[in-house]
C-alpha positions as CSV (number, residue, x, y, z in Angstrom):
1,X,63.0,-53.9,35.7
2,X,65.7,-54.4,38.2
3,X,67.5,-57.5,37.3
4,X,67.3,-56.0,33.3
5,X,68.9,-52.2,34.4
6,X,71.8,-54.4,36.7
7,X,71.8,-57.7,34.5
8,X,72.1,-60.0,37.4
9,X,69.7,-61.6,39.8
10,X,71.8,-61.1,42.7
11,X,72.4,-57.5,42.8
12,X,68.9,-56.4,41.8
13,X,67.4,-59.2,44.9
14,X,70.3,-57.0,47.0
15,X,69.0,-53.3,46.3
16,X,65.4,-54.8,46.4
17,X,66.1,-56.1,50.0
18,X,65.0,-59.6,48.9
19,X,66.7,-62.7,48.9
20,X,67.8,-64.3,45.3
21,X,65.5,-67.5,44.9
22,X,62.4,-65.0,45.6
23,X,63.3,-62.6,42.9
24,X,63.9,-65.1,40.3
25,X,60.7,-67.1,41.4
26,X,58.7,-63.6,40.8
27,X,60.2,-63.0,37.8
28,X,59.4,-66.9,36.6
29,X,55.9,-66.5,38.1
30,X,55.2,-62.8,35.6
31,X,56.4,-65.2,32.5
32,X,54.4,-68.1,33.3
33,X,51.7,-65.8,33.1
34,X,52.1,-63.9,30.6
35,X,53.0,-66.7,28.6
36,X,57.0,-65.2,27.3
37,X,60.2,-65.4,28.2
38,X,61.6,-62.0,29.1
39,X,65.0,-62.7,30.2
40,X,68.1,-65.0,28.9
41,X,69.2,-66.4,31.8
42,X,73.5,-68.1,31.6
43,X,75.2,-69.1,34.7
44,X,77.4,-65.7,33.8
45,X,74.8,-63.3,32.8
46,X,71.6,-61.9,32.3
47,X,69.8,-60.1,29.0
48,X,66.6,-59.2,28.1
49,X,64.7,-61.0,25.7
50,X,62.5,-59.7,22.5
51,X,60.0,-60.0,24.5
52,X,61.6,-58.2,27.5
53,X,62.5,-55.4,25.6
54,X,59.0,-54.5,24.7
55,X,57.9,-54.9,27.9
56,X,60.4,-52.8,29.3
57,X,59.8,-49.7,27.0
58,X,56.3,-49.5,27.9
59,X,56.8,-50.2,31.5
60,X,59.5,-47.3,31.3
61,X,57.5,-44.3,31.0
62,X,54.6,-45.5,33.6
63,X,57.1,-46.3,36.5
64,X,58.6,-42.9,35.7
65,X,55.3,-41.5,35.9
66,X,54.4,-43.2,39.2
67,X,57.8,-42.5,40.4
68,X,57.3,-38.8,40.1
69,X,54.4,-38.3,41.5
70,X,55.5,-40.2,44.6
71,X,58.9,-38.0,44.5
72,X,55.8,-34.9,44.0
73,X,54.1,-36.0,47.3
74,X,57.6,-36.9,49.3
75,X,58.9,-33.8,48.1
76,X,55.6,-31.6,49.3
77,X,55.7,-33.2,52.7
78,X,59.5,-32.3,52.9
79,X,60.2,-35.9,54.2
80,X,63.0,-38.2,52.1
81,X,63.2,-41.3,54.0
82,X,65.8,-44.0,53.5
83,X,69.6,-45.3,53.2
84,X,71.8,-42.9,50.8
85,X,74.5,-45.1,49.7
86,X,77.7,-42.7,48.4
87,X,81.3,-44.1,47.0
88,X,84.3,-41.4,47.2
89,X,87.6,-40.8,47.8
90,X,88.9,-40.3,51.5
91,X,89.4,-36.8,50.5
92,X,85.8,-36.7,49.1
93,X,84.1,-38.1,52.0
94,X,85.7,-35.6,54.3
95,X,84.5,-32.4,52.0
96,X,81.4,-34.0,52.4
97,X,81.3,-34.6,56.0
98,X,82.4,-30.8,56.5
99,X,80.0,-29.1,54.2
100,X,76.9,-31.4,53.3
101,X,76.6,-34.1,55.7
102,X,75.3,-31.6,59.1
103,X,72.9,-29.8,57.2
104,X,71.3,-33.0,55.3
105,X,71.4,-34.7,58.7
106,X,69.5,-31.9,60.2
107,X,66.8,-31.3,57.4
108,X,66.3,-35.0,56.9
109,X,66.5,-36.8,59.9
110,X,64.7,-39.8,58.2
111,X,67.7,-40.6,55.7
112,X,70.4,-42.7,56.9
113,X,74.0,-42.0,55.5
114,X,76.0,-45.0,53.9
115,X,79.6,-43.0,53.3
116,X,82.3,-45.5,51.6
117,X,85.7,-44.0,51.4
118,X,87.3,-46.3,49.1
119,X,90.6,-45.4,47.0
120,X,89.1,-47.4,43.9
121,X,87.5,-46.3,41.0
122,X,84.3,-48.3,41.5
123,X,81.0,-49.1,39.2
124,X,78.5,-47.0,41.4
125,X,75.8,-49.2,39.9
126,X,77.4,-52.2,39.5
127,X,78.5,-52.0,43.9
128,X,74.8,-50.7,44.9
129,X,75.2,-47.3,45.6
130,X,73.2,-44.1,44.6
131,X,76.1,-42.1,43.5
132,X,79.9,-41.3,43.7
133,X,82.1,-38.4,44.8
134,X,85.3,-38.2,42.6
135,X,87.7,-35.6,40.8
136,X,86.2,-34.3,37.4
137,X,88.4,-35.7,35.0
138,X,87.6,-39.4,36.7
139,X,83.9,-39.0,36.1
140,X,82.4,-41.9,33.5
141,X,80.9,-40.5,30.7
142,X,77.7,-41.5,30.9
143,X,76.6,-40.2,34.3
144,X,75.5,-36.7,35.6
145,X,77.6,-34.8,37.5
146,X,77.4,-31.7,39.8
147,X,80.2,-29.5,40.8
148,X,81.0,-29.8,44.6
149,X,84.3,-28.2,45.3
150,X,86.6,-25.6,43.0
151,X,89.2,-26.4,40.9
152,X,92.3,-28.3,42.5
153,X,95.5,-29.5,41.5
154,X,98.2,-31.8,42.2
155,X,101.5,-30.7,43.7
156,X,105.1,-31.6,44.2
157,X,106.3,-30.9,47.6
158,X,109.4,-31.7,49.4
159,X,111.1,-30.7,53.0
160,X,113.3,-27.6,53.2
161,X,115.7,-30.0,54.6
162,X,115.9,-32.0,51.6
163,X,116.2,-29.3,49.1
164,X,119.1,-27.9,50.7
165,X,120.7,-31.3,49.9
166,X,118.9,-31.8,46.5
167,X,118.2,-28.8,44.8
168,X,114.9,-28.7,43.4
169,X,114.2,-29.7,40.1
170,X,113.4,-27.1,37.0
171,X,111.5,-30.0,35.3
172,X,109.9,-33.1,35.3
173,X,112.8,-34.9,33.6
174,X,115.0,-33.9,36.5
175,X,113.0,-35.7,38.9
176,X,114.7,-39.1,37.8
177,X,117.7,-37.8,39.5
178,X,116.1,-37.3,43.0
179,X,114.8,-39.7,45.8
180,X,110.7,-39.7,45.1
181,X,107.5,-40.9,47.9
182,X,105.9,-43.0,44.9
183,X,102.5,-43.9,45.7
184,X,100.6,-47.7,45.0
185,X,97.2,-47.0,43.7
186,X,94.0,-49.8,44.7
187,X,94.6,-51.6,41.7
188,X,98.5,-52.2,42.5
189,X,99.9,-50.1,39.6
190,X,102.2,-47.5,40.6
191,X,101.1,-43.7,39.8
192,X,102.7,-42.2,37.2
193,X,103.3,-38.1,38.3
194,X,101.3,-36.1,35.2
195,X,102.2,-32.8,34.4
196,X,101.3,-30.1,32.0
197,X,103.1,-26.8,30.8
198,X,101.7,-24.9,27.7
199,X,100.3,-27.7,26.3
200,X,103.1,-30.1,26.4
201,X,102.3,-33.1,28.8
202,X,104.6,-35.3,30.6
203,X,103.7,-38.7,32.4
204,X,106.7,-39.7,34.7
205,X,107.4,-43.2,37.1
206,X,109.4,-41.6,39.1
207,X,112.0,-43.0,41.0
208,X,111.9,-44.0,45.0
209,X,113.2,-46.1,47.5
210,X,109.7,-45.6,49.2
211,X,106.1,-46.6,48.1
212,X,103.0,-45.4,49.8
213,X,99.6,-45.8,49.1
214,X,98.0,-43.0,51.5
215,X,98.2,-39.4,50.6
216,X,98.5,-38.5,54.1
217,X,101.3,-41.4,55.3
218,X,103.0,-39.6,51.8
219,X,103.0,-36.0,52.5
220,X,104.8,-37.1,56.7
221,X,107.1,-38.9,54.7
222,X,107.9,-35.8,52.8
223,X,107.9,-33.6,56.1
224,X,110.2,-36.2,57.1
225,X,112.4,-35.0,54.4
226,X,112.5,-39.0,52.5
227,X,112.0,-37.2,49.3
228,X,109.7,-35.4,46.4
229,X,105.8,-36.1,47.1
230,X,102.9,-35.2,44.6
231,X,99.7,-35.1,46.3
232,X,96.4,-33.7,45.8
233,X,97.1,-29.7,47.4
234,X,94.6,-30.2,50.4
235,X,96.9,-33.1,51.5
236,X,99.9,-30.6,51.9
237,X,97.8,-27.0,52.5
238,X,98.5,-27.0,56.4
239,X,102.9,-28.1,56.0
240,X,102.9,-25.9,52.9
241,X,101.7,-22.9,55.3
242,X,104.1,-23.4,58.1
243,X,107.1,-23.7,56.1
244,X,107.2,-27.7,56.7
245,X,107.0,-28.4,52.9
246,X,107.9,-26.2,50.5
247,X,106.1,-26.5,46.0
248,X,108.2,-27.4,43.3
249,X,107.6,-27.4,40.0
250,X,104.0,-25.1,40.1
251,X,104.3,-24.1,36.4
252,X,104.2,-27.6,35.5
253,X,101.3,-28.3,38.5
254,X,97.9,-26.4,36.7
255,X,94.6,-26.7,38.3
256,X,92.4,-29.4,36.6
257,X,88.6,-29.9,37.6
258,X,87.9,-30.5,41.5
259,X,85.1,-32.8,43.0
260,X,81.9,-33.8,41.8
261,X,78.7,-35.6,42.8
262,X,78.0,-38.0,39.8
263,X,75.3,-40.4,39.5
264,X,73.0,-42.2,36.4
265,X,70.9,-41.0,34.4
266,X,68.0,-43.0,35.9
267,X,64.2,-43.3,36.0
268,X,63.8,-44.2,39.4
269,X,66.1,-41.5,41.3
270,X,65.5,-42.0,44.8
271,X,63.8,-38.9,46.9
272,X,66.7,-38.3,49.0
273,X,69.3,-38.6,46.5
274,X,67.1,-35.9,44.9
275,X,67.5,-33.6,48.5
276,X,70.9,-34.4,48.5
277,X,72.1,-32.9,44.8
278,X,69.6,-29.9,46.2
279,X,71.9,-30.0,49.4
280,X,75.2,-30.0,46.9
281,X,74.8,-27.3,44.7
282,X,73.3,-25.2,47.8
283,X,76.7,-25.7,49.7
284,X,78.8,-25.1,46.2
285,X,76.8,-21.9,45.3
């Protein structure tokens, strides 16, 4: 059931904690005696066969079954054990580590934390982990997600210093006349700056002698006065309240949906991951 849900040998043996040669030897030991080839096997891939596909659908409800009651008994005896593996943003990681990490910790001393702050867009499955922390709108389709923090938006913020130089623009067009903090995003493309106004959208790469490719390192350069950031609003909160950075362009910056616990619609959702979607929508009310 593993290798068919990730369609490789090598990541199910690494979430089962087994090495590769004894997972495929298992699964070559159940066809021998059952007499069927379940999976297509390639040097690239991994499918199910006919046969596979039957086996799978029966084996489906039972192992959710089983897997329920165990959760059932776990759950009575209030004691999730394990390693929680979650994928965010650096942002997303520190929201949780200020509002859900100390309680979890406390309540369920027997889960270990596996936080990766990674600027990437990841396959949660695909890289191992239980779920992901990222910004609404970034959310795959396919998986469930649960509110974690309000509403955000990105902003445009420059020095005071540099708008008494530059005046600040009126709209997004005007921002190709003025020295911009671009930013690099994990895959190497440059971001292009979005912005919406009564339903009229405008996608901009902006102009810069400077590229970045930290939201923090972006919004000192700002303070430094180098020119025009956009950056999520939590970046800039604390220099927007003492005057160090000053918003342009808010009626073209509207709030869009904040940060969300995702992860698959599985059968075999793991009792702590369970606690810790209990632990989210606790903290988010």
């Amino acid at each position: 059931m593993a290798v068919a849900e990730h369609r490789s040998f090598r990541r199910a043996a690494d979430l089962l904690g087994i090495t590769r040669s004894t997972l495929s030897h298992a699964v070559r030991g159940l066809e021998d005696s059952l007499g069927a080839r379940l999976l297509h096997r390639t040097t690239r891939s991994v499918s199910l066969t006919e046969a596979g596909e039957r086996l799978l659908g029966r084996l489906d409800p039972l192992i959710s079954d089983l897997d329920a009651a165990l959760q059932e008994v776990a759950g009575e005896q209030g004691h999730p054990t394990g390693t929680l593996r979650i994928n965010g943003g650096e942002n997303a990681i520190r929201l949780l580590l200020q509002t859900v990490v100390p309680g979890f910790l406390a309540r369920y001393p027997g889960v270990e934390l596996d936080l990766v702050a990674d600027g990437r867009l990841v396959d949660i499955v695909e890289q191992g982990f239980d779920a992901g922390v990222r910004l609404g709108e970034a959310v795959p389709k396919d998986m469930v997600a649960v509110r974690l923090g309000l509403d955000m938006r990105f902003l445009a913020v420059a020095a005071p210093e540099y708008l008494a130089i530059h005046p600040a623009p009126k709209t997004p067009d005007a921002l190709l006349h003025h020295q911009c903090i671009r930013q690099r995003l994990p895959s190497g493309k440059r971001y292009r700056w979005e912005f919406l106004k009564r339903r009229q959208e405008v996608a901009i790469d902006v102009p810069g002698a400077l590229t970045l490719d930290n939201n923090q390192l972006i919004v000192e350069a700002a303070i430094d006065g180098l020119g025009i950031a956009y950056v999520p609003e939590p970046y800039a909160r604390a220099a927007l309240s003492d005057g160090r950075l000053a918003a342009v362009l808010e009626d073209w910056c509207p709030p869009i949906p904040g940060l969300f616990l995702y992860f698959p619609r599985t059968r075999h959702m793991p009792t702590s991951l369970r606690a810790f979607i209990d632990m989210v929508r606790t903290v988010a009310g």
